[in-house]
Residue frames as a rotation matrix with the C-alpha (Angstrom) as fourth column:
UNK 1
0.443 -0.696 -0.566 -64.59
-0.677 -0.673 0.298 3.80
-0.588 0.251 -0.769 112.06
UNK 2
0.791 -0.314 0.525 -63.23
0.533 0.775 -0.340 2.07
-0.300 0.549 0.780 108.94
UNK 3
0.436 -0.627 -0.646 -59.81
-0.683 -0.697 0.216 2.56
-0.586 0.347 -0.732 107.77
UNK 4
0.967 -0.249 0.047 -57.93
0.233 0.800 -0.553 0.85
0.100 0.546 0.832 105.03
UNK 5
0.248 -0.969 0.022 -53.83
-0.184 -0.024 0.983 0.33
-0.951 -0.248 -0.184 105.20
UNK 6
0.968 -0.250 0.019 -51.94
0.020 0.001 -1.000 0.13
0.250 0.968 0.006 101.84
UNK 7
0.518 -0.853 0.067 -48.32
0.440 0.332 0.835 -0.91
-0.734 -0.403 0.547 102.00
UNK 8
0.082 -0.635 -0.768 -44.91
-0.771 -0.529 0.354 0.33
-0.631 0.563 -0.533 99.80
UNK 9
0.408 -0.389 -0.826 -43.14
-0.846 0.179 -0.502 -1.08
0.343 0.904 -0.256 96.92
UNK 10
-0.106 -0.642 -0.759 -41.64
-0.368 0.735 -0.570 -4.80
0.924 0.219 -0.314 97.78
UNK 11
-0.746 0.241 0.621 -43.63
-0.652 -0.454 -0.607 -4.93
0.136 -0.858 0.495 101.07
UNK 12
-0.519 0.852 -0.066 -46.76
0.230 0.214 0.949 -6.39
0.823 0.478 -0.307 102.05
UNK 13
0.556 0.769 0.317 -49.41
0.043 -0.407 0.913 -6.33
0.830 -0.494 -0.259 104.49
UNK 14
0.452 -0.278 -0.847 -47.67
0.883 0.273 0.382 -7.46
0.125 -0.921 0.369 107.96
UNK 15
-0.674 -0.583 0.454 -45.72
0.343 -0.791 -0.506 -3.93
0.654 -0.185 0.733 107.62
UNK 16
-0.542 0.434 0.720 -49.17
-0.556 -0.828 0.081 -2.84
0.631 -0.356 0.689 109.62
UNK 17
-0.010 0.268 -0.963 -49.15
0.673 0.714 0.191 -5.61
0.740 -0.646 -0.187 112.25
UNK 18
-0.319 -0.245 -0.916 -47.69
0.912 -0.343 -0.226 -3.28
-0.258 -0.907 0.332 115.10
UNK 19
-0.956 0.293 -0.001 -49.59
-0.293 -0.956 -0.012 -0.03
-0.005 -0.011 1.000 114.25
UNK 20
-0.236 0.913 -0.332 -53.06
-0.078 0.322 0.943 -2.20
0.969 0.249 -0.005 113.70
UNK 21
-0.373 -0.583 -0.722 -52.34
0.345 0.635 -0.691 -3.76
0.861 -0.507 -0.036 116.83
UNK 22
-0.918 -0.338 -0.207 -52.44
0.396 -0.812 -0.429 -0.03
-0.023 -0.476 0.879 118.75
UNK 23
-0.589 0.791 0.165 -55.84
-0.240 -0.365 0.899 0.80
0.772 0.490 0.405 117.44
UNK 24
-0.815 0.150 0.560 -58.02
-0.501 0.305 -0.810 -1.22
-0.292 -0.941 -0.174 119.32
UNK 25
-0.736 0.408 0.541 -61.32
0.628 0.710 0.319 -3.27
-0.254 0.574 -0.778 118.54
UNK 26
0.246 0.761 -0.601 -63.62
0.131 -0.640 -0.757 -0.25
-0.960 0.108 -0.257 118.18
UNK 27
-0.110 -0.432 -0.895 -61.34
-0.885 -0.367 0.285 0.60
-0.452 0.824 -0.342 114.47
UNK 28
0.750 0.258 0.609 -62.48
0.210 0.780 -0.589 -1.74
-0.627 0.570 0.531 111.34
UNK 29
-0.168 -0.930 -0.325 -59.07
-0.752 -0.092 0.653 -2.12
-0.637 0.355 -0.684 109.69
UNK 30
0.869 -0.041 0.493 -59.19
0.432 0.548 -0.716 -3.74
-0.240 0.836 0.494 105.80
UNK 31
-0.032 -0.927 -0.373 -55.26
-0.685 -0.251 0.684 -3.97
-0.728 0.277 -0.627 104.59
UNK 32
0.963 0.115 -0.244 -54.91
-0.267 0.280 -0.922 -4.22
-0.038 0.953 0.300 101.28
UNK 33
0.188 -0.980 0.068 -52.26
-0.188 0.032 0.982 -6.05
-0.964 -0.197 -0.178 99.13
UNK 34
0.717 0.572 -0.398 -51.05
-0.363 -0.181 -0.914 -5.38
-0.595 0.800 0.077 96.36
UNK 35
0.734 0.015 0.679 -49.04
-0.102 0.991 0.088 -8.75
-0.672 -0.133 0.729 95.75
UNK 36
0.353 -0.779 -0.518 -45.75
-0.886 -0.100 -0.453 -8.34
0.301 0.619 -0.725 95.39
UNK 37
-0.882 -0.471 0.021 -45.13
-0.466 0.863 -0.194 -11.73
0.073 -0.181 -0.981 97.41
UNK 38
-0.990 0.033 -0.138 -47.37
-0.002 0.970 0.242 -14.07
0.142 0.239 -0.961 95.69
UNK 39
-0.515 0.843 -0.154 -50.95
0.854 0.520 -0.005 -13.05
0.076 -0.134 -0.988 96.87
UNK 40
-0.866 0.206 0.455 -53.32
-0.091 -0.961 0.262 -10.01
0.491 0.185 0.851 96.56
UNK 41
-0.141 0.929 -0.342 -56.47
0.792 -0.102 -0.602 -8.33
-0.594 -0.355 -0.722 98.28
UNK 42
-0.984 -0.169 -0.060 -57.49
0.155 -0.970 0.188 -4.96
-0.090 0.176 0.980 96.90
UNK 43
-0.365 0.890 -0.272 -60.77
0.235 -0.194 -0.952 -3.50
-0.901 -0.412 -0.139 97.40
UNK 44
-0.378 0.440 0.814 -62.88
0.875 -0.116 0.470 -3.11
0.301 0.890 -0.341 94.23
UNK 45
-0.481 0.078 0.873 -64.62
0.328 -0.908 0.262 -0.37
0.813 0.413 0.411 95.73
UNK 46
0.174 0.270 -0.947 -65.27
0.890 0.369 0.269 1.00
0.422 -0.890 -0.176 99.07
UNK 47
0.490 -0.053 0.870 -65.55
-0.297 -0.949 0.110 4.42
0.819 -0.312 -0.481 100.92
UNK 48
-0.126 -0.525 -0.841 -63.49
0.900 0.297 -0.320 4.61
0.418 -0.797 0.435 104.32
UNK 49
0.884 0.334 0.328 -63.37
0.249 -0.929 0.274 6.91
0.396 -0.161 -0.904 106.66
UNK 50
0.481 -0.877 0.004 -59.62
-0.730 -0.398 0.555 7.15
-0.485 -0.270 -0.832 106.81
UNK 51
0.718 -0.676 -0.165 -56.90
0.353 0.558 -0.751 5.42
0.600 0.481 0.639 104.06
UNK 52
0.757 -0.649 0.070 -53.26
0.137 0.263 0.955 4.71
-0.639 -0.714 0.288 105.48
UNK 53
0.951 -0.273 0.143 -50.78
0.306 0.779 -0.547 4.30
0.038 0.564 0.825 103.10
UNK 54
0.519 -0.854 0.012 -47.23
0.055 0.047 0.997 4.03
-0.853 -0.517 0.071 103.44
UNK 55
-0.513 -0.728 0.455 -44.47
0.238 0.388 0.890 4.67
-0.825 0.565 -0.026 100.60
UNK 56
-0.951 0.099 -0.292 -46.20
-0.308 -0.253 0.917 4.08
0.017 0.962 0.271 97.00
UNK 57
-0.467 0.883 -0.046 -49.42
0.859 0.466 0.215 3.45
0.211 0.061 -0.976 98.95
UNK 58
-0.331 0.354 -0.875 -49.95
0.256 -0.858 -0.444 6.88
-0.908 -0.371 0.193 98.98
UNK 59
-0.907 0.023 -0.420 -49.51
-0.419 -0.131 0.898 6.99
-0.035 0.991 0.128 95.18
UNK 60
-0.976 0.211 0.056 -51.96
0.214 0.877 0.429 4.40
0.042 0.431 -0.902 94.91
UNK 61
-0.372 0.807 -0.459 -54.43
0.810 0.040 -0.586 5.22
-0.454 -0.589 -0.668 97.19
UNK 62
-0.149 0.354 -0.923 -54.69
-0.273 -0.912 -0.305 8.56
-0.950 0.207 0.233 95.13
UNK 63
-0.921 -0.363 -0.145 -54.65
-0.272 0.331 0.904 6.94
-0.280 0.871 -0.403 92.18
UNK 64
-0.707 0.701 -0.095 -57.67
0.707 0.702 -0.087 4.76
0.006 -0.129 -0.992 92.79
UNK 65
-0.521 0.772 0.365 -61.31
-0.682 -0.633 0.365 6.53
0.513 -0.059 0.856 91.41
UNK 66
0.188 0.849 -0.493 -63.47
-0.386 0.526 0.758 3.98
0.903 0.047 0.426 93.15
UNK 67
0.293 0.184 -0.938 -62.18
0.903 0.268 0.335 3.66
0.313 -0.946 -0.088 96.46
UNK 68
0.076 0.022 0.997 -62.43
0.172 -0.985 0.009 6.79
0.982 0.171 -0.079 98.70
UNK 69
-0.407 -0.256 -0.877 -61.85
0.892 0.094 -0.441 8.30
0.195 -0.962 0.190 102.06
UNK 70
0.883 0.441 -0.160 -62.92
0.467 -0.799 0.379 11.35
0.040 -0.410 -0.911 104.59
UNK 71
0.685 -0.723 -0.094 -59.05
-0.717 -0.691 0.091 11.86
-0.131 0.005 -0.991 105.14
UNK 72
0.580 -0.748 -0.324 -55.40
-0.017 0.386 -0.922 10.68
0.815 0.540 0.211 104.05
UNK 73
0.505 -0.853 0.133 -52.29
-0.170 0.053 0.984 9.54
-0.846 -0.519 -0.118 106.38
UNK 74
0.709 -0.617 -0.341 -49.04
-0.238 0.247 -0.939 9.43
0.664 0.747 0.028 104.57
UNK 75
0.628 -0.732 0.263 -46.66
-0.259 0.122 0.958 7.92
-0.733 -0.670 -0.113 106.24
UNK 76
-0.431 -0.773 0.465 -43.06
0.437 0.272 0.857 8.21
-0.789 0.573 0.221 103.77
UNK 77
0.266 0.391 0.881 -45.44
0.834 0.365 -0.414 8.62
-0.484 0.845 -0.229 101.13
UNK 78
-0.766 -0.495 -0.411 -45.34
-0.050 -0.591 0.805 10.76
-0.641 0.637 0.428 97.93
UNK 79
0.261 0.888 0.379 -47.63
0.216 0.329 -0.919 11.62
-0.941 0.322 -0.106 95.47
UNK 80
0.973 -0.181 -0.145 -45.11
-0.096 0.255 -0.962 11.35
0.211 0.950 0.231 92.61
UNK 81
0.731 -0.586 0.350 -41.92
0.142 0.633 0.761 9.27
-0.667 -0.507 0.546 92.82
UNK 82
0.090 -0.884 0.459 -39.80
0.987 0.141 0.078 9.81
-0.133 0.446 0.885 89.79
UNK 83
0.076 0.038 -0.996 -38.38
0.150 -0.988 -0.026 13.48
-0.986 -0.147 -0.081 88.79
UNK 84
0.143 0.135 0.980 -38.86
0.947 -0.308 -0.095 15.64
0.289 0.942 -0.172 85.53
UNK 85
-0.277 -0.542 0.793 -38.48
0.749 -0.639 -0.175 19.11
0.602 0.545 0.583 85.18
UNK 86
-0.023 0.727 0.686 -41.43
-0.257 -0.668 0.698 20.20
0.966 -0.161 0.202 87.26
UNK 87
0.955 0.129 0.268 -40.29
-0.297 0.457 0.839 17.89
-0.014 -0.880 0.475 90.19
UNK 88
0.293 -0.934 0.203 -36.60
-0.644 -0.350 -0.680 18.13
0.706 0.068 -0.705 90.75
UNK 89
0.123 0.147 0.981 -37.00
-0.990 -0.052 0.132 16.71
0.071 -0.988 0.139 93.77
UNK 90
0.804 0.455 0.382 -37.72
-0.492 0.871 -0.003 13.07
-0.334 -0.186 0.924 92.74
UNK 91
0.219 -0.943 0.250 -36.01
-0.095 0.234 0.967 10.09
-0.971 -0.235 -0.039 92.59
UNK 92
-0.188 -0.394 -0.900 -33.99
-0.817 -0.447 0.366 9.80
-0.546 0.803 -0.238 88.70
UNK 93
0.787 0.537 -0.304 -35.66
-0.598 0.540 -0.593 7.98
-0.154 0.649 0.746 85.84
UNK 94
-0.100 -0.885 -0.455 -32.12
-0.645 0.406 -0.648 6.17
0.758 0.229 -0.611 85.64
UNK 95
-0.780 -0.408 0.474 -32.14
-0.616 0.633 -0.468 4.53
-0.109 -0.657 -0.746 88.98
UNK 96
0.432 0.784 0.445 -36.07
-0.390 0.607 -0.692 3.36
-0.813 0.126 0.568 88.09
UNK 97
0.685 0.095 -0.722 -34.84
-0.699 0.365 -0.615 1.67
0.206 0.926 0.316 84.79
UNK 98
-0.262 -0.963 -0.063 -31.92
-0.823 0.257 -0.508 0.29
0.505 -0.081 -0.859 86.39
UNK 99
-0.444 0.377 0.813 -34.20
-0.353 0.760 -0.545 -2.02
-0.823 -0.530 -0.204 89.19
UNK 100
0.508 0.647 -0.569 -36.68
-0.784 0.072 -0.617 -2.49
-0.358 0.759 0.543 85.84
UNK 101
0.505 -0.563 -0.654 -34.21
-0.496 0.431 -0.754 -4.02
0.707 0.705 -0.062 83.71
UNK 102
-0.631 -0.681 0.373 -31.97
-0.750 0.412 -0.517 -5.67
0.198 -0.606 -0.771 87.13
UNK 103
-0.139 0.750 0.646 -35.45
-0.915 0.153 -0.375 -7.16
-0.380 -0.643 0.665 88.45
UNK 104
0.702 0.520 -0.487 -35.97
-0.682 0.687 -0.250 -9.95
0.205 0.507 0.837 86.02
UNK 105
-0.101 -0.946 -0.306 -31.97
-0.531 0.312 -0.788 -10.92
0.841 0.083 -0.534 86.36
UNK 106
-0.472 -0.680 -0.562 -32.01
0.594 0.226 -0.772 -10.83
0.652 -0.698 0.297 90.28
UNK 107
0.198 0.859 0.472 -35.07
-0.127 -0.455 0.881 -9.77
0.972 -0.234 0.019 91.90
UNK 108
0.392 -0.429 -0.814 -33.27
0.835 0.537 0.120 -10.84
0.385 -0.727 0.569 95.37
UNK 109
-0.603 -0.763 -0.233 -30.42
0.680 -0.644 0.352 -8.27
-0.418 0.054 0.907 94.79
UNK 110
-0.605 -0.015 0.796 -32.67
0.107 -0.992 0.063 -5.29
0.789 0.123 0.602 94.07
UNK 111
0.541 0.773 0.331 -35.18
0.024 -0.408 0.913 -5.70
0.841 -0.486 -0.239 96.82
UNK 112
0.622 -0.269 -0.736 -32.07
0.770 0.038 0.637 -6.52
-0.144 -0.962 0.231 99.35
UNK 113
-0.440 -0.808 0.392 -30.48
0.853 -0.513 -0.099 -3.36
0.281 0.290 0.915 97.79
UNK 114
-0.313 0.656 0.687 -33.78
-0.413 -0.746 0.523 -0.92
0.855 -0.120 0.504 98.62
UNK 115
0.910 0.156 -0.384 -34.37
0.391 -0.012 0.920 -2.51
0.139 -0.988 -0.072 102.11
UNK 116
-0.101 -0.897 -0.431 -30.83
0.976 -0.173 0.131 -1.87
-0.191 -0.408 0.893 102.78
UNK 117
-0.754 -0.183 0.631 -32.19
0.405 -0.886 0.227 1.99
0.518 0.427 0.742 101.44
UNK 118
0.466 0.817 0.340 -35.07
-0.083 -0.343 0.936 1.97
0.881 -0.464 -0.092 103.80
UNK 119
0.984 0.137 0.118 -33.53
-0.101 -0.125 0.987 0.84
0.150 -0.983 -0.109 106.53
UNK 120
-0.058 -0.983 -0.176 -29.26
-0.083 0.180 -0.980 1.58
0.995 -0.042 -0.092 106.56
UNK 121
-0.207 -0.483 0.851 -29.02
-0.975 0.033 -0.219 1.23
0.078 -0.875 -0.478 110.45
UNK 122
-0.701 -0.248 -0.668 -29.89
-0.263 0.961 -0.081 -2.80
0.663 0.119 -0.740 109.83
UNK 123
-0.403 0.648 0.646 -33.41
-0.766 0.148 -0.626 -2.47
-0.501 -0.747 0.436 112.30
UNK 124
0.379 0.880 0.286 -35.29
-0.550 0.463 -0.695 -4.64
-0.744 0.106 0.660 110.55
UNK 125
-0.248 -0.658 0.711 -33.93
-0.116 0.749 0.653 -7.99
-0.962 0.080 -0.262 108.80
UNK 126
-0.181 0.448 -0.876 -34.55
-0.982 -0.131 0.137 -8.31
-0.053 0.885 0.463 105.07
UNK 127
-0.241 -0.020 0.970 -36.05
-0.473 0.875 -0.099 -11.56
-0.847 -0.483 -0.221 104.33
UNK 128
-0.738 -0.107 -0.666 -35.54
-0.658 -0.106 0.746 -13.51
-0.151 0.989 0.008 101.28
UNK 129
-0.020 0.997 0.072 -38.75
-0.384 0.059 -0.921 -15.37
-0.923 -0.046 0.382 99.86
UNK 130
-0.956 0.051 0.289 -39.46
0.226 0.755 0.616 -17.81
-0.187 0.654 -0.733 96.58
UNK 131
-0.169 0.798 0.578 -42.61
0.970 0.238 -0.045 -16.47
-0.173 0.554 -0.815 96.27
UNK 132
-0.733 0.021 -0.680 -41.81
-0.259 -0.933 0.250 -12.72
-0.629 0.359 0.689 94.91
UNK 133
0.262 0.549 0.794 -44.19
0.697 0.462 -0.549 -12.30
-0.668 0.697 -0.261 92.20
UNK 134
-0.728 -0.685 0.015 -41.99
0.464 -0.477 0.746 -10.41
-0.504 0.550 0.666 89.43
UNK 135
-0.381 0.519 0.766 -44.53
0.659 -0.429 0.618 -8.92
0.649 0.740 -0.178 87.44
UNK 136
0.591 0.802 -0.088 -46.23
0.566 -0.334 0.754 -7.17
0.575 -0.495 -0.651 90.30
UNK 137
0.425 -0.534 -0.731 -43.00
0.553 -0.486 0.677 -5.90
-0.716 -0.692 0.089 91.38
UNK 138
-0.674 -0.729 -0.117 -42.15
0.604 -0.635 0.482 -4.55
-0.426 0.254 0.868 88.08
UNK 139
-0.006 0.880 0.475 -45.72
0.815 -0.271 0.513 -3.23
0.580 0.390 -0.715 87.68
UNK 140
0.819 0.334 -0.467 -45.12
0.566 -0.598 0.567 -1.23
-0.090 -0.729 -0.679 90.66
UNK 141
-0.525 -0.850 -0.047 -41.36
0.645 -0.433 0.630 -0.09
-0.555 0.300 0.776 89.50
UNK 142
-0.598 0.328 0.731 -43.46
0.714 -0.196 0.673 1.04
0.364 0.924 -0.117 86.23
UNK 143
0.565 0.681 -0.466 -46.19
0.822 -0.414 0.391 2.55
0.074 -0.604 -0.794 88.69
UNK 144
0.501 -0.211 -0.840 -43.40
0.568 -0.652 0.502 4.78
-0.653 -0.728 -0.207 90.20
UNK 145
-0.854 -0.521 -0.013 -41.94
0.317 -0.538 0.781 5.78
-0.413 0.663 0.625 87.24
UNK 146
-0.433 0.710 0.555 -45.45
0.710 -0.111 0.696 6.82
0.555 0.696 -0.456 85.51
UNK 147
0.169 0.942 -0.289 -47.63
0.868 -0.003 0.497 7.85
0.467 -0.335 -0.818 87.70
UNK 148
-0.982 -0.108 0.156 -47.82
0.080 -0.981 -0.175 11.62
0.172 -0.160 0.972 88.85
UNK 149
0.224 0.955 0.195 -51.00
0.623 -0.294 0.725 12.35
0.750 -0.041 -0.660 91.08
UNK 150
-0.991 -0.105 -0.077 -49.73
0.128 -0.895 -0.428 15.92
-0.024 -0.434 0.901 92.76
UNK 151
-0.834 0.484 0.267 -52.92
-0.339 -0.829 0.444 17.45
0.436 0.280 0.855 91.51
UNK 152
0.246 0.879 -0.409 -55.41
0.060 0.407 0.911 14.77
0.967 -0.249 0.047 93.14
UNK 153
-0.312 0.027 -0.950 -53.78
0.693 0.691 -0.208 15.40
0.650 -0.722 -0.234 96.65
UNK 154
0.377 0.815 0.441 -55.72
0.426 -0.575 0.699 17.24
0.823 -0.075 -0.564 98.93
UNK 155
-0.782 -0.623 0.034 -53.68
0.133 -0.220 -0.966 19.06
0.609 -0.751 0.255 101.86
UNK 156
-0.413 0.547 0.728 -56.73
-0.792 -0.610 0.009 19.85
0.449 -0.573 0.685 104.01
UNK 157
0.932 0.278 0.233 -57.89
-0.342 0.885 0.315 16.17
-0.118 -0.373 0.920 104.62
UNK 158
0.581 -0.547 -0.603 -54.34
0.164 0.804 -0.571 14.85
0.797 0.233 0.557 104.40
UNK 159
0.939 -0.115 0.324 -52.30
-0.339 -0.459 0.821 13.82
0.054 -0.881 -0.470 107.50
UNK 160
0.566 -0.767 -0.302 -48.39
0.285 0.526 -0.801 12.98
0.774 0.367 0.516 107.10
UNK 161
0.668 -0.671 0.323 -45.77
-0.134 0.319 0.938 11.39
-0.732 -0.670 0.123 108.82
UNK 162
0.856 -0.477 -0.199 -42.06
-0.004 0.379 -0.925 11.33
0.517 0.793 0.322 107.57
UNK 163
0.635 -0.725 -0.265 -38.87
0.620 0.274 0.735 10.95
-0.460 -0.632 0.624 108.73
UNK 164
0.821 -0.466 -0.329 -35.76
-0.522 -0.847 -0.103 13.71
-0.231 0.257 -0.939 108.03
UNK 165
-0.313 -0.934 0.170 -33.22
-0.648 0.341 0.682 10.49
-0.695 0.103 -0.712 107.67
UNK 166
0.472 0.537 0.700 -35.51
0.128 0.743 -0.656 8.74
-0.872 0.399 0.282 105.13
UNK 167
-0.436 -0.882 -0.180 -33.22
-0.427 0.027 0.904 7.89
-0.792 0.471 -0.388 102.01
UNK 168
-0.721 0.027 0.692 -35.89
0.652 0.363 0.665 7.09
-0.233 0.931 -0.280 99.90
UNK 169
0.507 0.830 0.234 -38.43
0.791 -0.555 0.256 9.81
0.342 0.055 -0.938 100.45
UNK 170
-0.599 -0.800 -0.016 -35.74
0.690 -0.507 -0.517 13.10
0.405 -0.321 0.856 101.58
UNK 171
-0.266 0.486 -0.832 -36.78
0.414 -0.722 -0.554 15.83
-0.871 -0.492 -0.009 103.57
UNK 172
-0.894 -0.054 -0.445 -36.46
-0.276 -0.715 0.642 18.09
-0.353 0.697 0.624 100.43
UNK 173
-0.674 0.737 -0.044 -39.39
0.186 0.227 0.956 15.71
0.715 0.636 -0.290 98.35
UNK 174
-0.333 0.677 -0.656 -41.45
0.943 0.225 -0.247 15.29
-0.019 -0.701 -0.713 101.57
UNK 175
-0.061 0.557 -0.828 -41.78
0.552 -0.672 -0.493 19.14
-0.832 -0.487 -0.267 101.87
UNK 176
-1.000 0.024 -0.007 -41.80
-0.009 -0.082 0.997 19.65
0.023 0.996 0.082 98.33
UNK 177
-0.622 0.759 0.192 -45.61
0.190 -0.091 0.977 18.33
0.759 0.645 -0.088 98.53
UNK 178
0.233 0.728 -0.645 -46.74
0.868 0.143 0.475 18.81
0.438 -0.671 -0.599 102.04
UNK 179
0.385 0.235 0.893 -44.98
-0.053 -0.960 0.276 21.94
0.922 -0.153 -0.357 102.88
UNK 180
-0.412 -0.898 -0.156 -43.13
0.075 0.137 -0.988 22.55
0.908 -0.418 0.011 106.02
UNK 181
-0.698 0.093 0.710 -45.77
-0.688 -0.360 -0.629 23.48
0.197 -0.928 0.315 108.38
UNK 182
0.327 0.933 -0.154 -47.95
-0.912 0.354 0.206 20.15
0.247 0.073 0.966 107.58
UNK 183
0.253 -0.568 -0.783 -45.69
-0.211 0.757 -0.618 17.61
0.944 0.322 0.072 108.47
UNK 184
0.899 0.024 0.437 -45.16
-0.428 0.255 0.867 15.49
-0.091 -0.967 0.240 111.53
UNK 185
-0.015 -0.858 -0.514 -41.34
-0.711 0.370 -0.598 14.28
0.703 0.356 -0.615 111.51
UNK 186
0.986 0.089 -0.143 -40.68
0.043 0.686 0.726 10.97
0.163 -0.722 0.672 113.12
UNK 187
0.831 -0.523 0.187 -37.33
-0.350 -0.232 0.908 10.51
-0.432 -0.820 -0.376 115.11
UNK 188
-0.334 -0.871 -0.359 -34.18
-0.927 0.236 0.292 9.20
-0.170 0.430 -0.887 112.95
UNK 189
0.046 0.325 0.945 -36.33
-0.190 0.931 -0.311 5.91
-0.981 -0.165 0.104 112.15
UNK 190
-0.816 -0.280 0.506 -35.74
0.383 0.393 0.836 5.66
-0.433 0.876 -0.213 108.36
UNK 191
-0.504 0.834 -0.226 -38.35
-0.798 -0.349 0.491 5.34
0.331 0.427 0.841 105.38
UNK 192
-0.450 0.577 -0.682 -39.67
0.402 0.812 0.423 1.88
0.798 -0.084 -0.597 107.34
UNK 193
-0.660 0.062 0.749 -41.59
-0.654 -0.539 -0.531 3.75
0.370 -0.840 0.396 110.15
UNK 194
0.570 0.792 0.219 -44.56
-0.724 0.358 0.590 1.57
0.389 -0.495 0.777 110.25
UNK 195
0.358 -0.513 -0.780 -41.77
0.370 0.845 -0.386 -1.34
0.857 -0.150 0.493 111.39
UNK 196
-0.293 -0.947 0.132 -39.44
0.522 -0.274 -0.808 1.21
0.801 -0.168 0.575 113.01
UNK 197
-0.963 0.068 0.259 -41.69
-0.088 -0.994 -0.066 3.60
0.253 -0.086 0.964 114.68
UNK 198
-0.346 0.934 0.084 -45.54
0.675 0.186 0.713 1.95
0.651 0.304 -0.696 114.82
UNK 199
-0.116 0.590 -0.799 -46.18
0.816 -0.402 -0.416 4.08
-0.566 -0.700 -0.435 117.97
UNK 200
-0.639 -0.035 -0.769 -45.56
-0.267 -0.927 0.264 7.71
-0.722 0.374 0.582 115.60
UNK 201
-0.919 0.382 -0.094 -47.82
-0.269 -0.435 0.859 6.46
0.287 0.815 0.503 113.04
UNK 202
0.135 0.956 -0.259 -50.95
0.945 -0.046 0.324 5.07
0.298 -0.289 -0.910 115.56
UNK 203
-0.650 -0.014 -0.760 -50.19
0.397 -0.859 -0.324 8.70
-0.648 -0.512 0.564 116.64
UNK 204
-0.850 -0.466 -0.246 -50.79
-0.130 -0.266 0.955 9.91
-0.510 0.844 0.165 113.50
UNK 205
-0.642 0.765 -0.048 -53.96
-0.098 -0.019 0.995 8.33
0.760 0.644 0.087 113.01
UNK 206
-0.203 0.702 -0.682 -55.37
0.966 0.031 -0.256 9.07
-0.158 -0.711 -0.685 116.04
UNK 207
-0.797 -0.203 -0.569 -54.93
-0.002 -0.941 0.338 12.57
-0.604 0.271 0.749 115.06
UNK 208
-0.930 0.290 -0.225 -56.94
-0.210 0.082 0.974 11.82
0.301 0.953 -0.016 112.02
UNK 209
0.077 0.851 -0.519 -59.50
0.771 0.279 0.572 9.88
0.632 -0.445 -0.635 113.95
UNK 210
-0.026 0.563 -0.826 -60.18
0.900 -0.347 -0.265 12.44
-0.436 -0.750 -0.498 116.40
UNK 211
-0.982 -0.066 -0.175 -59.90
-0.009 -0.917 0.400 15.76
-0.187 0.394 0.900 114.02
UNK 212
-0.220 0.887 -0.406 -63.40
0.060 -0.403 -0.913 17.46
-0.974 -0.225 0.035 113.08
């Protein structure tokens, strides 16, 4: 059983220490990063038989023509992030231009402004860091403002976890693309579940790993 993990926006891998953890040693686990602090992995090209991805690693993970899977976990995730007419729902090309254009100033003060949006009850400490890599964090700003892959997600192989107090993913967007009867809700735990929550999302992919 191979699965690959994919982290959010200003994140990195360690978000899928304590859900990896849960698995056991029978589950080949390759966690990508896609190096917003200072260092990258990303598969060139690789089938799985289950992707992870958390936040704007869903985006990605749908994004990507050369790596594939048998089935999808979202956990938070979205498979378009900013709104336009056809997606009310999302979050407003204003607030993405605003980190854009803040990021270069004070990359500090927008990522401790959007942890403080993932996680308002204060679970999980933000930690500041000298090796951000700014471009890769405003590649991925750019990412979420661009990037619209509704049509590539597949509800029949896809298994999602969200959360009804997440403030960066809302209930409204979440069932916007998964629908109300596809959706597993975790417990008031924010939009950090894999931190907040790891036991709901090894649920989650055990589900996945034992479905037909």
């Amino acid at each position: 059983m191979r699965i690959l993990f994919v982290h959010g926006w200003g994140y990195g891998p360690k978000i899928w220490d304590a859900v990896i953890a849960q698995l056991g040693h029978d589950v080949e686990c390759t966690v990508a990063d896609l190096g917003f602090s200072g260092t990258q992995a990303i598969p060139e090209e690789a089938h799985f038989d289950i992707a992870v991805g958390h936040s704007l690693g869903v985006l990605w993970l749908l994004s990507q023509e050369k790596i594939t899977w048998n089935k999808l976990v979202s956990i938070c995730g979205f498979s378009k992030f900013s709104d336009d007419k056809s997606f009310p729902q999302g979050v407003s090309l204003r607030v993405i231009e605003r980190m854009i254009r803040r990021l270069p100033i004070s990359a500090e003060s927008v990522l401790k402004s959007f942890h403080d949006l993932c996680d308002p009850l204060g679970q999980i400490p933000f930690e500041n860091s000298e090796k951000r890599d700014h471009e890769r964090l405003s590649w991925g700003l750019e990412f979420l403002r661009d990037q619209d892959a509704r049509t590539l997600l597949n509800p029949s192989n896809t298994f999602v976890l969200a959360d009804k107090t997440d403030l960066v993913v809302p209930e409204d967007m979440s069932r916007a693309f998964f629908g109300s009867s596809n959706i597993t809700w975790a417990d008031g735990k924010g939009h950090l579940v894999p931190l907040t929550d790891p036991k709901a999302c090894h649920d989650i992919i055990k589900r996945a790993i034992l479905s037909q």
